[in-house]
N, C-alpha and C positions, 0 to 999 in steps of 0.2 A: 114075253119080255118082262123083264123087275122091274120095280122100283127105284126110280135114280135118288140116288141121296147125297148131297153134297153139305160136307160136314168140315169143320176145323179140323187144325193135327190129332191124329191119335196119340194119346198116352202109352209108350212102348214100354216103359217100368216106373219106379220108381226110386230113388236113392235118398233113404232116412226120411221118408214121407214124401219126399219133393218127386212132382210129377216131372217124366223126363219126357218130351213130345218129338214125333217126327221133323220139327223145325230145330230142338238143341241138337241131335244127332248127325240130323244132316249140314247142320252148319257147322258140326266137328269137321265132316268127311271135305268138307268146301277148306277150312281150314288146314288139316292134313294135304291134302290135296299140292294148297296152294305151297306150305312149306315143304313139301316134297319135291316138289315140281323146281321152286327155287335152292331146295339144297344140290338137284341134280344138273342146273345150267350153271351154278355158278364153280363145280368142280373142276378141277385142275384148268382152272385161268388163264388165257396165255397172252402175250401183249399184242399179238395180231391177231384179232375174233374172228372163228370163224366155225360153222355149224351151231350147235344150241347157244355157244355164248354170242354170235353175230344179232342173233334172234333176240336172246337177253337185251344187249346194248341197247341194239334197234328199239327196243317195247321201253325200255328206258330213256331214251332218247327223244322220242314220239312224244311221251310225255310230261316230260320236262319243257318241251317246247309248247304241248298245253298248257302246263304253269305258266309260264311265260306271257305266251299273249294275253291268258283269261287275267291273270292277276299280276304281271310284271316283273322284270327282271331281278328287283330285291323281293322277291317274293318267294325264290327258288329252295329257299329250307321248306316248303310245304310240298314240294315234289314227293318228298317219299312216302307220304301219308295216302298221295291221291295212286304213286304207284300200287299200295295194297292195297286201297277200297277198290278198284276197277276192277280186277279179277275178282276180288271177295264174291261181291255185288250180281258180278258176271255169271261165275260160274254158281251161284246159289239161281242168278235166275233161269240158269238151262237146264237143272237137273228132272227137269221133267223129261228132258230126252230119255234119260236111262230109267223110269219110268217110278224116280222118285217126288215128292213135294217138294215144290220150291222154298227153301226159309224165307222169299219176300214176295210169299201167298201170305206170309203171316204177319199183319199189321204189328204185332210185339217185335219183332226184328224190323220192319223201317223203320216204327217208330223211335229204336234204338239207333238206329245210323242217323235218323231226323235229333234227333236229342243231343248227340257227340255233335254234330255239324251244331248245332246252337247254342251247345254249349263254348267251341271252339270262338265261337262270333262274339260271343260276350267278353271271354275270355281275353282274348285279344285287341279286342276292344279297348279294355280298360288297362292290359298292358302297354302298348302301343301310344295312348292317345293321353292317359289319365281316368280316373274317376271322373273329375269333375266335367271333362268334356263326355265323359261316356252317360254322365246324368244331364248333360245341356242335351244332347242328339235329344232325348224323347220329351223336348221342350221347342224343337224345330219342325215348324219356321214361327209358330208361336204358343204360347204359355197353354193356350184354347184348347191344341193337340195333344195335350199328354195323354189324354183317355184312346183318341185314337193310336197312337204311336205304341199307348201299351197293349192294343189290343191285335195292332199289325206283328208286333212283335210274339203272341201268344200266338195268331195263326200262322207262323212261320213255321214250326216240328208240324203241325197239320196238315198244312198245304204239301211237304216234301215228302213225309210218312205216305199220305194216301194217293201222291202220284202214284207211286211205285208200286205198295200195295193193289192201287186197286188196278193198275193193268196188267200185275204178274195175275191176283187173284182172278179176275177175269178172265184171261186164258186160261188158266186152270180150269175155271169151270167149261168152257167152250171145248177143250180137249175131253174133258168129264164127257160133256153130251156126245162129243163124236164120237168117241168109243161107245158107249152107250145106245147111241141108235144106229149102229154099222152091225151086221152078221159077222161071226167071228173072222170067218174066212176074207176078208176085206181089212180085219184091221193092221194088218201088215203095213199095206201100203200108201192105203187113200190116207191116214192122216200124217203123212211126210209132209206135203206141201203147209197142213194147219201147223205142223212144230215148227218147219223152218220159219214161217211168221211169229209166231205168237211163242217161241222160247227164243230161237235167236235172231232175226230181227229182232223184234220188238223188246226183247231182254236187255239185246245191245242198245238199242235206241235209250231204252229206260235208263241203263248205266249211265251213258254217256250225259244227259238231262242230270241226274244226280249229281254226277260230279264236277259239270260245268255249274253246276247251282253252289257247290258245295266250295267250289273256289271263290266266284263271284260274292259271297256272302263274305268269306274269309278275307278279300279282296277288300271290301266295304270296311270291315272294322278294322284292319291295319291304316289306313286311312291314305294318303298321300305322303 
């Protein structure tokens, strides 16, 4: 038996120096994917849904009614942001089924979805509310807090980045070792039961935690 070795994305080429990793490729394939998928449900439209476009509605629908409760009824323009991260999110974390790397095995892509979600919070923040109430918040509930309040605010893309990271990464590695200590002729089948946990369970779990986080946050800085 080898040597297990458990390493970061490989470098598959390069383009004008720039390293292109198994996390930018497959997060094309997640993106094609997803636009495909939605160019083919939403073809020839009909005012009474039924087959792929019932299914569309439906996953739209579902949705939007998580807008809804997590962040409120004037909140519904952020419905279609939270309709594409769910798949995005989703299917990069199952891609270990078809026995590729997950893009959020790789800390650089949460901490990309962590960074837009906090950039969104500020953003909004001071849209919504003003500057100046957006520079009193990290002055609440008094003057004493601003060191803490700006330091809750820096572990915010950290806490969110390394949920996700680190229990996609984690399974990865757990599925690394299972293959790894099974005889070939076994690995057919004994690790079904480890992927349906740890890609989708737990994939979906993951999702869903992100994007109730990612409302809730959005939810906060629009304010009342």
């Amino acid at each position: 038996m080898g040597n297990l070795e458990i390493n970061g994305p490989r470098i598959l080429f390069r383009v004008f120096g720039y390293p292109i990793t198994e996390t930018i490729t497959n997060q094309w394939l997640v993106m094609v994917l997803i636009i495909a998928l939605a160019y083919w449900v939403t073809r020839n439209l009909q005012k009474t849904p039924k087959g792929k476009q019932h299914i569309a509605e439906l996953w739209v629908s579902t949705v939007q009614s998580l807008v809804q409760q997590a962040m409120g009824a004037k909140n519904m323009w952020f419905a279609p942001y939270i309709v594409a991260l769910i798949p995005f999110i989703f299917f990069s974390n199952v891609l270990g089924l078809v026995g590729l790397r997950p893009p959020t095995a790789d800390l650089n892509t949460t901490l990309a979805l962590s960074m837009l979600t906090v950039f969104m919070f500020h953003y909004y923040s001071i849209k919504f509310n003003g500057i100046v109430a957006y520079l009193k918040g990290y002055l609440d509930p008094f003057a004493l807090f601003l060191p803490i309040n700006i330091i809750g605010e820096l572990s915010r893309p950290v806490s969110l980045s390394f949920r996700l990271f680190g229990n996609l990464f984690g399974g990865s590695v757990i599925m690394s070792l299972v293959y790894f200590l099974l005889p070939v002729f076994l690995r057919v089948a004994v690790p079904i039961p480890f992927h349906i946990y740890f890609d989708i369970f737990s994939g979906g779990i993951q999702t869903f935690i992100f994007a109730m986080l990612t409302m809730v946050f959005i939810a906060n800085a629009v304010g009342d």
